[in-house]
Backbone bond lengths (Angstrom), bond angles and torsions (degrees), N, CA, C in turn:
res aa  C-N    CA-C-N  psi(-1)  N-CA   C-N-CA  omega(-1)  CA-C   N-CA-C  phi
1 X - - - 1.463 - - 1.525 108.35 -
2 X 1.277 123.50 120.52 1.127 124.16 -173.58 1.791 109.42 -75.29
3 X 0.981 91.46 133.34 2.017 108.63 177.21 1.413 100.63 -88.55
4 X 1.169 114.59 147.96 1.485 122.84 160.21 1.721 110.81 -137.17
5 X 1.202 121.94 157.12 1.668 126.80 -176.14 1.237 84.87 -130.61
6 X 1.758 109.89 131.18 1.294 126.56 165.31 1.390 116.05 -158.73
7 X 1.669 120.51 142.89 1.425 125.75 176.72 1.606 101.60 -28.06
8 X 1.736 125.48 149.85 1.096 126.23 112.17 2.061 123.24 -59.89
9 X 1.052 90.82 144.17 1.609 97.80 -164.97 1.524 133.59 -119.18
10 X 1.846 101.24 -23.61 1.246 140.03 -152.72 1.250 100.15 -147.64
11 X 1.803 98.82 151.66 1.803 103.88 171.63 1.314 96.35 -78.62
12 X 1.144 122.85 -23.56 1.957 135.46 -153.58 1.656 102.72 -73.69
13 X 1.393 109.77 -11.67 1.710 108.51 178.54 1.720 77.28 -113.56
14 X 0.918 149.05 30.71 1.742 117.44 158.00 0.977 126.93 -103.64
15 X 1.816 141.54 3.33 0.950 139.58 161.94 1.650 127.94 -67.42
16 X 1.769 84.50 -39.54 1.332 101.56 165.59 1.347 127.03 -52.01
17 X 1.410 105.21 -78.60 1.928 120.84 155.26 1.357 98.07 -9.01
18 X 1.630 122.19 -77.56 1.479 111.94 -139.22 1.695 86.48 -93.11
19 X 1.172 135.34 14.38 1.600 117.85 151.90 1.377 109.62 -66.40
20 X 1.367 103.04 -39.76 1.567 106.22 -179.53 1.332 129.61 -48.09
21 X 1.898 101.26 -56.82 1.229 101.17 165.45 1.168 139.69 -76.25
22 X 1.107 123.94 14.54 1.460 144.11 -169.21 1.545 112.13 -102.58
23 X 1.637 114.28 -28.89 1.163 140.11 146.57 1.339 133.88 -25.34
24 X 1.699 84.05 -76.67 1.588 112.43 -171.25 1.229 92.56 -76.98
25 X 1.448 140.36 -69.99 1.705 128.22 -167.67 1.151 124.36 -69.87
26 X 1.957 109.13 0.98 1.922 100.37 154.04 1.635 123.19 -94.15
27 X 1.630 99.88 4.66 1.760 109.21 167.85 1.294 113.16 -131.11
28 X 1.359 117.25 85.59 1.317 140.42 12.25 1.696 107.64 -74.50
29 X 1.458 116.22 162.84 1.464 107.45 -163.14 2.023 82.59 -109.02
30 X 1.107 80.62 121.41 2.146 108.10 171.97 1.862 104.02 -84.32
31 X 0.917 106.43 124.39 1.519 142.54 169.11 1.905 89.89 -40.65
32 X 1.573 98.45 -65.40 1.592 113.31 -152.98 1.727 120.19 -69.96
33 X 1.528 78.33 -16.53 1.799 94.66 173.70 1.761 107.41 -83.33
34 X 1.657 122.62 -21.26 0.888 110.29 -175.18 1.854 105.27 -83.14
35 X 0.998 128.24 -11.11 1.417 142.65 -171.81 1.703 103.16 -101.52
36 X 0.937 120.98 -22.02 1.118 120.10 179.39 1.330 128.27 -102.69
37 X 1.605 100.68 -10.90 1.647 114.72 -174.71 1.771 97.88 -163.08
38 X 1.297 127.43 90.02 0.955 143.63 -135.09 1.551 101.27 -125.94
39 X 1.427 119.26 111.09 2.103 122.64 -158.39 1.923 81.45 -95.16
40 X 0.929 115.78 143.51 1.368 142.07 153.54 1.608 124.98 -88.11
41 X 1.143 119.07 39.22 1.292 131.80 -164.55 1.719 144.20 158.99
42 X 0.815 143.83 174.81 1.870 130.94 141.00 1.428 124.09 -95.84
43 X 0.762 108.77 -25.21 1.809 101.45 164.75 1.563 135.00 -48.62
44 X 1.107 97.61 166.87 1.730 97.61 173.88 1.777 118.43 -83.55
45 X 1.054 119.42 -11.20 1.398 132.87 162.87 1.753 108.41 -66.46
46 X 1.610 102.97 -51.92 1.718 98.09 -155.44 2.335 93.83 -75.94
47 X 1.601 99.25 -13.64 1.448 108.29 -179.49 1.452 112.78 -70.40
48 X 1.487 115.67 -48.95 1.531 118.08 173.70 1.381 103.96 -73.07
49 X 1.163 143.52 -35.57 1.494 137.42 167.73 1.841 110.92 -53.18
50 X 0.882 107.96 -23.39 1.334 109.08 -175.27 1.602 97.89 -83.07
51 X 1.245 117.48 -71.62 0.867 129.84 176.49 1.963 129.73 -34.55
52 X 1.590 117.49 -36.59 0.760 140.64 147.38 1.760 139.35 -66.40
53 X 1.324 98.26 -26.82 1.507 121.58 150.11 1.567 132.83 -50.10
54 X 1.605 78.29 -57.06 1.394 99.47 -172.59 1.487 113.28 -89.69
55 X 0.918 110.46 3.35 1.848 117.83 -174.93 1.285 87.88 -106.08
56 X 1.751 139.14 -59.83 1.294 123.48 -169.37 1.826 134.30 -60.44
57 X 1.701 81.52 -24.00 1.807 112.23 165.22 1.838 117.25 -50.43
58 X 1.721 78.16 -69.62 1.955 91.97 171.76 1.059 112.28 -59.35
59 X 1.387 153.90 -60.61 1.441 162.40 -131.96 1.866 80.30 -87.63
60 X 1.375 116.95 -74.24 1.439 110.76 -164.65 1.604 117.40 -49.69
61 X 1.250 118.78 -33.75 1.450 127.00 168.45 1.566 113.29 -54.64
62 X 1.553 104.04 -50.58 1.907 93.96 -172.66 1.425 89.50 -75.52
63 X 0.843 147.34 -59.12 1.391 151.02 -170.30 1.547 117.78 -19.72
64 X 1.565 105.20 -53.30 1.242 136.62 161.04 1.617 117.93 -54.93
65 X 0.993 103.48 -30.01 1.896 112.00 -160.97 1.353 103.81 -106.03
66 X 1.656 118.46 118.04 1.414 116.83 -176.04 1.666 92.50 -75.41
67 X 1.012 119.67 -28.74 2.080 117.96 -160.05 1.548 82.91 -74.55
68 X 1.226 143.43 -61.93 1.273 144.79 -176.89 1.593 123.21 6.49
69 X 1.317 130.94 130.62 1.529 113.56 -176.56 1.432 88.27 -169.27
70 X 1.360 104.27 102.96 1.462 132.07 -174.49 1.603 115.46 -85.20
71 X 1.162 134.02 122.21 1.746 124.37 -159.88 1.428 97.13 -154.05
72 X 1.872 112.98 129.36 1.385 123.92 163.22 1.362 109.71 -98.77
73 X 1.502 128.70 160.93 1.211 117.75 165.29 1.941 85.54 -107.41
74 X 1.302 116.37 164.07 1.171 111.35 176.82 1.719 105.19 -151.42
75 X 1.230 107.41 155.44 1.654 119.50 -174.36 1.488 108.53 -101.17
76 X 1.763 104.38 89.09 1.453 114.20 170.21 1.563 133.33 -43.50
77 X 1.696 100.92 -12.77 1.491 103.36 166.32 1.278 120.42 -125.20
78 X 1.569 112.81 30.75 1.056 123.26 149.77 1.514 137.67 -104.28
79 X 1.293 112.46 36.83 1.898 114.64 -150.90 1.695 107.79 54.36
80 X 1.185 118.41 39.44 1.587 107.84 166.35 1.665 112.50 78.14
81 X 1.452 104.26 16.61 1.703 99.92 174.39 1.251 117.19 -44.51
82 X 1.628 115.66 136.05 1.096 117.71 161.49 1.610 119.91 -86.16
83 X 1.599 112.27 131.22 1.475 115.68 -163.73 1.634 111.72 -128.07
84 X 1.320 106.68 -21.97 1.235 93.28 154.90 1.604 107.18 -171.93
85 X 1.557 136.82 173.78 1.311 130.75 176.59 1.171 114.07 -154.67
86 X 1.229 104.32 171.65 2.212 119.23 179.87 1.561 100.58 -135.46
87 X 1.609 81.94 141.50 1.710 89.75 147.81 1.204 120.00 -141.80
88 X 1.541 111.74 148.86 1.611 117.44 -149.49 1.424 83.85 -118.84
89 X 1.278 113.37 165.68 1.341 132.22 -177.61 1.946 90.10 -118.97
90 X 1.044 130.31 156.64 1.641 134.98 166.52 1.525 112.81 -134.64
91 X 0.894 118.55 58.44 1.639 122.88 -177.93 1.519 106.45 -69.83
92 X 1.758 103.08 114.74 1.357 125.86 -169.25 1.548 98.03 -67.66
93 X 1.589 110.67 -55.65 1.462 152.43 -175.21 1.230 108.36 -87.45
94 X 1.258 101.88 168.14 2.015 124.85 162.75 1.490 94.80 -51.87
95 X 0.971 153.36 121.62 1.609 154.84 148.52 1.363 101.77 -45.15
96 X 1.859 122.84 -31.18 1.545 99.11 -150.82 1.632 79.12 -135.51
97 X 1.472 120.99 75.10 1.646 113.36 -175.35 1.631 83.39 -98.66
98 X 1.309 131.53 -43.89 1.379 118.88 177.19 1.552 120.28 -81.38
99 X 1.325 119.48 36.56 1.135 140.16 177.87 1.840 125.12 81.48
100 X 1.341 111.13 -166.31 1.699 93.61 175.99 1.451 99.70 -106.55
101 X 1.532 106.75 160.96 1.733 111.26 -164.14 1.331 89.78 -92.41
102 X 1.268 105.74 176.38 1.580 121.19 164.12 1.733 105.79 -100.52
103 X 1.100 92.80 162.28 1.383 117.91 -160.77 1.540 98.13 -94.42
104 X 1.463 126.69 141.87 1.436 124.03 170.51 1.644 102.28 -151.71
105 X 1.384 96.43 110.55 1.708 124.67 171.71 1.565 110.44 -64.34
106 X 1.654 123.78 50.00 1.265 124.73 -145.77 1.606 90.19 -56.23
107 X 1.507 123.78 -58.74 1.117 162.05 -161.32 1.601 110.71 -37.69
108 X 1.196 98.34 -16.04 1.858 104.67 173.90 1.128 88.99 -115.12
109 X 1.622 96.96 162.72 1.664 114.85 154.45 1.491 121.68 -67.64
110 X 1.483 106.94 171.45 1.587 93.83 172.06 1.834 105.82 -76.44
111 X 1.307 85.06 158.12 1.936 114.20 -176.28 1.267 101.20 146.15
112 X 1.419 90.05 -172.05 1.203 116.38 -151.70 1.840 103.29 -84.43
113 X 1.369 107.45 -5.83 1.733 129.05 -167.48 1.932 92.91 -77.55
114 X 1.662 85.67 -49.77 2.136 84.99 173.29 0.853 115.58 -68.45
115 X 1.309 141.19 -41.21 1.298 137.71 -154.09 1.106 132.30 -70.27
116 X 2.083 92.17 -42.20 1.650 128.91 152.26 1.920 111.45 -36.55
117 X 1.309 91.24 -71.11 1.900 90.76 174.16 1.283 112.36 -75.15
118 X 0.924 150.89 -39.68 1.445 130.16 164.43 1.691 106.90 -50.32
119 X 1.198 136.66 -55.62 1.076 128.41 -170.69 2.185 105.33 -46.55
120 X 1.524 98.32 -63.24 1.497 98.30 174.88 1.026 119.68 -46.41
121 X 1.629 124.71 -39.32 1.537 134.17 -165.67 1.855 100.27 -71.23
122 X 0.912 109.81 -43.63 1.769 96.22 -175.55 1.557 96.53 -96.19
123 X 1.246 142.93 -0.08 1.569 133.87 149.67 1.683 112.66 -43.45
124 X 1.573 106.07 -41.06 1.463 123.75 -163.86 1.369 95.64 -70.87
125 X 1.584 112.38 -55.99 1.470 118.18 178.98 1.439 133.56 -35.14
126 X 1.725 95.62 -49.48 1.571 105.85 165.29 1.303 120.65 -44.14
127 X 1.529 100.09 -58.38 1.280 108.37 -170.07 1.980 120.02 -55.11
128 X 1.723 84.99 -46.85 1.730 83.42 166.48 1.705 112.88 -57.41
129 X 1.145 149.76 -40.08 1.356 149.02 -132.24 1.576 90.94 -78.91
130 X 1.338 90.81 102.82 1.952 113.88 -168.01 1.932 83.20 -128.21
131 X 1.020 109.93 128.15 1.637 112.25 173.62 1.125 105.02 -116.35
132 X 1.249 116.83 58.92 1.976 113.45 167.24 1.834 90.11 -147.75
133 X 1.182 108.32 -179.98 1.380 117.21 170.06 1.339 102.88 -104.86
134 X 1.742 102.90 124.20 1.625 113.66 166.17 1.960 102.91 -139.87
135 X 1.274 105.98 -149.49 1.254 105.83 -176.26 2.316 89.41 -139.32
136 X 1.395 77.36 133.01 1.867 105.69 -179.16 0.787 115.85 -103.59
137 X 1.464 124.62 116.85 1.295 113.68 -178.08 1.756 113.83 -104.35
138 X 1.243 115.73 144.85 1.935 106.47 -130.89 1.571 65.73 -107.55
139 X 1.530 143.66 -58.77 1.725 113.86 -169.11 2.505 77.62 -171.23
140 X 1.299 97.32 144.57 1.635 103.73 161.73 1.866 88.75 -106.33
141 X 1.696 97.51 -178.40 1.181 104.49 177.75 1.300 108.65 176.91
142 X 1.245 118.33 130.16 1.559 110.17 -157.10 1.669 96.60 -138.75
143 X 1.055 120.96 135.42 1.595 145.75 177.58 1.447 115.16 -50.57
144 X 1.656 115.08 95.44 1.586 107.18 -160.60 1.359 109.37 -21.08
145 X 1.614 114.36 -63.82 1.431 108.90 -162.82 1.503 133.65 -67.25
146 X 1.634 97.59 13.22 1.593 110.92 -175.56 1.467 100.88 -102.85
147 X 1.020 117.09 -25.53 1.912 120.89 -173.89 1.343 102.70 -26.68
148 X 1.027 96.35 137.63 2.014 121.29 163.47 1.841 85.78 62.65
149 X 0.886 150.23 30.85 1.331 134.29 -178.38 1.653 95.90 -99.11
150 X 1.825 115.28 -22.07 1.569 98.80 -173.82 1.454 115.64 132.88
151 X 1.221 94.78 -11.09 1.619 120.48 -166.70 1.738 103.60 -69.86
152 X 1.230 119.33 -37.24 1.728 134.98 -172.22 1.850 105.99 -89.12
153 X 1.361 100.72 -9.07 1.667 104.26 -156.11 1.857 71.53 -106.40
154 X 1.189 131.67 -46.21 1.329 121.24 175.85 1.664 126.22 -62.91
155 X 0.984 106.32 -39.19 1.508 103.77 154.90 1.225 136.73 -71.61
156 X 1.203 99.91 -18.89 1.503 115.38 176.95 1.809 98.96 -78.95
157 X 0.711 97.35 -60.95 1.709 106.38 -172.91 1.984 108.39 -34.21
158 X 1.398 87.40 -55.83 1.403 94.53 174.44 1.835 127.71 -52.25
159 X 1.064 119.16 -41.86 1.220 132.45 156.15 1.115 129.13 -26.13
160 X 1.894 99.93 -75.54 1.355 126.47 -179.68 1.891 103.97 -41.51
161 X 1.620 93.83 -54.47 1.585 98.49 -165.95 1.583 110.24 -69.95
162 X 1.356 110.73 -18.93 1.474 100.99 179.53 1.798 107.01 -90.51
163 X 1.001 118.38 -31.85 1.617 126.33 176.38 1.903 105.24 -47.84
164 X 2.041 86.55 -51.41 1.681 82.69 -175.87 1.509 124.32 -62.65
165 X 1.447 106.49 -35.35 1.548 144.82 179.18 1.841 106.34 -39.29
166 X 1.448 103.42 -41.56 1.320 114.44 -152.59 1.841 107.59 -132.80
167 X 1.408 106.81 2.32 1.371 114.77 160.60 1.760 90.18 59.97
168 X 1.528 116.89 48.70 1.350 117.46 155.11 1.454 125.56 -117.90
169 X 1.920 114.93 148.54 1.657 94.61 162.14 1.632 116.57 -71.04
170 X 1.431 105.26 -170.81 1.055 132.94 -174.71 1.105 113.58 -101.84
171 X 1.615 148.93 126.03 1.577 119.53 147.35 1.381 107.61 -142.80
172 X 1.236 99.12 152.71 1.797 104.61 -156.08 1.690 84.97 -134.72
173 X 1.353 106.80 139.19 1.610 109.92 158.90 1.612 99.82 -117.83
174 X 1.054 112.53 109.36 1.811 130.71 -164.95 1.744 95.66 -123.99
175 X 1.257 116.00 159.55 1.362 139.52 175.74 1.460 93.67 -83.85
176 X 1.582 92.27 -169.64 1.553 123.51 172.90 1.626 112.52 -62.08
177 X 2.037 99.44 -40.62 1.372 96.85 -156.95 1.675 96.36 -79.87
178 X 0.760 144.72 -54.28 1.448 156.28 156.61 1.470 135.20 -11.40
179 X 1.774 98.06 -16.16 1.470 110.98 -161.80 1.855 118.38 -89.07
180 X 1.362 81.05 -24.67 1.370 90.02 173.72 1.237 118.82 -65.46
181 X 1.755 122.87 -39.60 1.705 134.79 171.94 1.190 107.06 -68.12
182 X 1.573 141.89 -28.04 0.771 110.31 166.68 1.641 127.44 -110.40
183 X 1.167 128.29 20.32 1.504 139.85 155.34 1.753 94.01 -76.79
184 X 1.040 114.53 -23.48 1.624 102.94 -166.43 1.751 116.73 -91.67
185 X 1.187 103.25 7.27 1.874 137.90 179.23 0.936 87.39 -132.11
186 X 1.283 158.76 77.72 1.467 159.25 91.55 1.595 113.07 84.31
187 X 1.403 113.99 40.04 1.496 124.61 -171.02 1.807 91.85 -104.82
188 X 0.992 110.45 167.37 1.459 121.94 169.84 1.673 111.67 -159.01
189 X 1.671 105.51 140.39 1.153 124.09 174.74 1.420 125.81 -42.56
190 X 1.390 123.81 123.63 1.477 110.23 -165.78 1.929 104.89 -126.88
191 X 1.231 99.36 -15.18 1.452 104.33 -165.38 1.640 113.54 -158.67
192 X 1.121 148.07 127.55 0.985 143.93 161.30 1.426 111.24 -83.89
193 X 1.542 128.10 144.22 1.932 112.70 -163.56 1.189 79.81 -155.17
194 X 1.616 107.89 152.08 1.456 105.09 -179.44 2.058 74.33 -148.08
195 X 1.650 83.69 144.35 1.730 107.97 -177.52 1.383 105.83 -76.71
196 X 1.035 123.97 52.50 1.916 133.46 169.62 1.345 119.95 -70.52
197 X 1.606 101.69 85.90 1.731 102.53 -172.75 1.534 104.37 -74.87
198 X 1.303 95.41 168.91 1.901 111.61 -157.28 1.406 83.76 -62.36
199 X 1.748 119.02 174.76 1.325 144.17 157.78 1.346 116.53 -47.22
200 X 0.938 119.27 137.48 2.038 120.09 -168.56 1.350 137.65 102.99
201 X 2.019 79.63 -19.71 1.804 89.82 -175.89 1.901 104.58 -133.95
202 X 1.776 86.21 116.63 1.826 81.33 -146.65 1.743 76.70 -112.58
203 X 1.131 111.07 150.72 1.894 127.33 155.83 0.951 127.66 -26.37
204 X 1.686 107.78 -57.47 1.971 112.48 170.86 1.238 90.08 -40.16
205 X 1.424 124.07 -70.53 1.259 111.89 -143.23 2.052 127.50 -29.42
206 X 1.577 108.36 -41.03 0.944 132.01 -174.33 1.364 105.34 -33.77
207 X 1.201 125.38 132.37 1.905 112.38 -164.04 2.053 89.48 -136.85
208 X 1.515 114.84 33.31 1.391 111.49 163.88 1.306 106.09 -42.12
C-alpha cells in the first residue's frame, strides 16, 4: 500500500487526523491524551464532541505557531486515508528567550481535573526549555493497523532532511513504543523524564 507524507493544510482535514490520533494513543492507551483531549461522557455524541473539540484546539495552536509543521501520512489506495501524523516544532531561535510560558488547561472547568493538567503541562515545558534553535518533535502517531508498514520511517525521513537542511539538532520526547524509530534515524537516548507534577496535584484527583 503505498504511503504518502503530506502537509495538513485545512481545519476541514482535522477531525479526521485527530480520529486518528485518538486511535493510535488509546493502543496503547496514553495517560496524556486523556488530559489533553478529555470525553465528557460514553456516548457517541460526548465522542464526536471530543473529537471536534479537540481538532478546533489543535488546528488553532498550529495556526498560531510560526515553528509549527503539521504532517499526515495517508493511504494512496485508500481515497487518501489518513493513517498516521507528526508535528514538528522548527525553532529558528531560542523558543523561550522571553522565558517559558505557563501552561493553561483552558479546556476543563475549574477543579482540581485543571490544575492536575496544567500542573503536567508546564512539567513538559521544563523539560522542553532547550535555549538554542533545534527542531521538536511535538508527538508522531501511526494508526494501529498501519504499524511497521513505513508510516514512522516517513516522518522520520522528513525531519532528518530538514534538521540536515538547516544545520539543526533533533529532540524528540517519545515513549518506549517509539524508541526503536527513532534510534533507527540516528537519534540517541539522552535522558529518561518522567511528568512528576509538584506535591498537591495528585491523579485521583482527575474527575473525567
Amino acid at each position: 500500500m503505498p504511503l504518502e507524507l503530506r502537509p495538513v493544510l485545512s481545519a476541514a482535514e482535522m477531525p479526521e487526523y485527530i480520529s486518528c490520533y485518538l486511535e493510535a494513543f488509546s493502543n496503547p492507551d496514553s495517560p496524556f491524551t486523556h488530559l489533553a483531549a478529555p470525553v465528557y461522557g460514553s456516548d457517541a455524541e460526548a465522542q464526536n464532541d471530543r473529537v471536534l473539540g479537540f481538532s478546533a484546539r489543535h488546528w488553532f495552536a498550529h495556526s498560531a505557531d510560526p515553528s509549527s509543521r503539521l504532517f499526515k501520512v495517508v493511504d494512496t489506495e485508500r481515497n487518501d486515508k489518513i493513517v498516521g501524523g507528526a508535528k514538528w516544532n522548527v525553532y529558528l531561535e531560542d523558543p523561550f528567550k522571553k522565558g517559558v510560558p505557563k501552561a493553561s488547561a483552558y479546556w476543563w472547568p475549574p477543579g482540581p481535573s485543571k490544575r492536575y493538567t496544567e500542573a503536567v503541562f508546564n512539567r513538559l515545558l521544563e523539560i522542553r526549555n532547550r535555549r538554542k534553535p533545534h527542531i521538536l518533535c511535538y508527538y508522531t502517531f501511526t494508526h494501529p493497523n498501519y504499524r511497521r508498514m513505513g508510516a514512522g520511517n516517513l516522518m522520520m525521513e522528513w525531519a532528518t532532511h530538514e534538521a540536515d537542511k538547516l544545520s539543526l539538532e533533533i529532540h524528540i520526547e517519545g515513549s518506549p513504543l517509539g524508541s526503536s524509530l527513532y534510534t533507527r534515524h540516528g537519534l540517541r537516548i539522552l535522558e529518561i523524564a518522567e511528568l512528576n507534577p509538584p506535591p498537591g496535584t495528585q491523579e485521583e484527583e482527575i474527575d473525567e
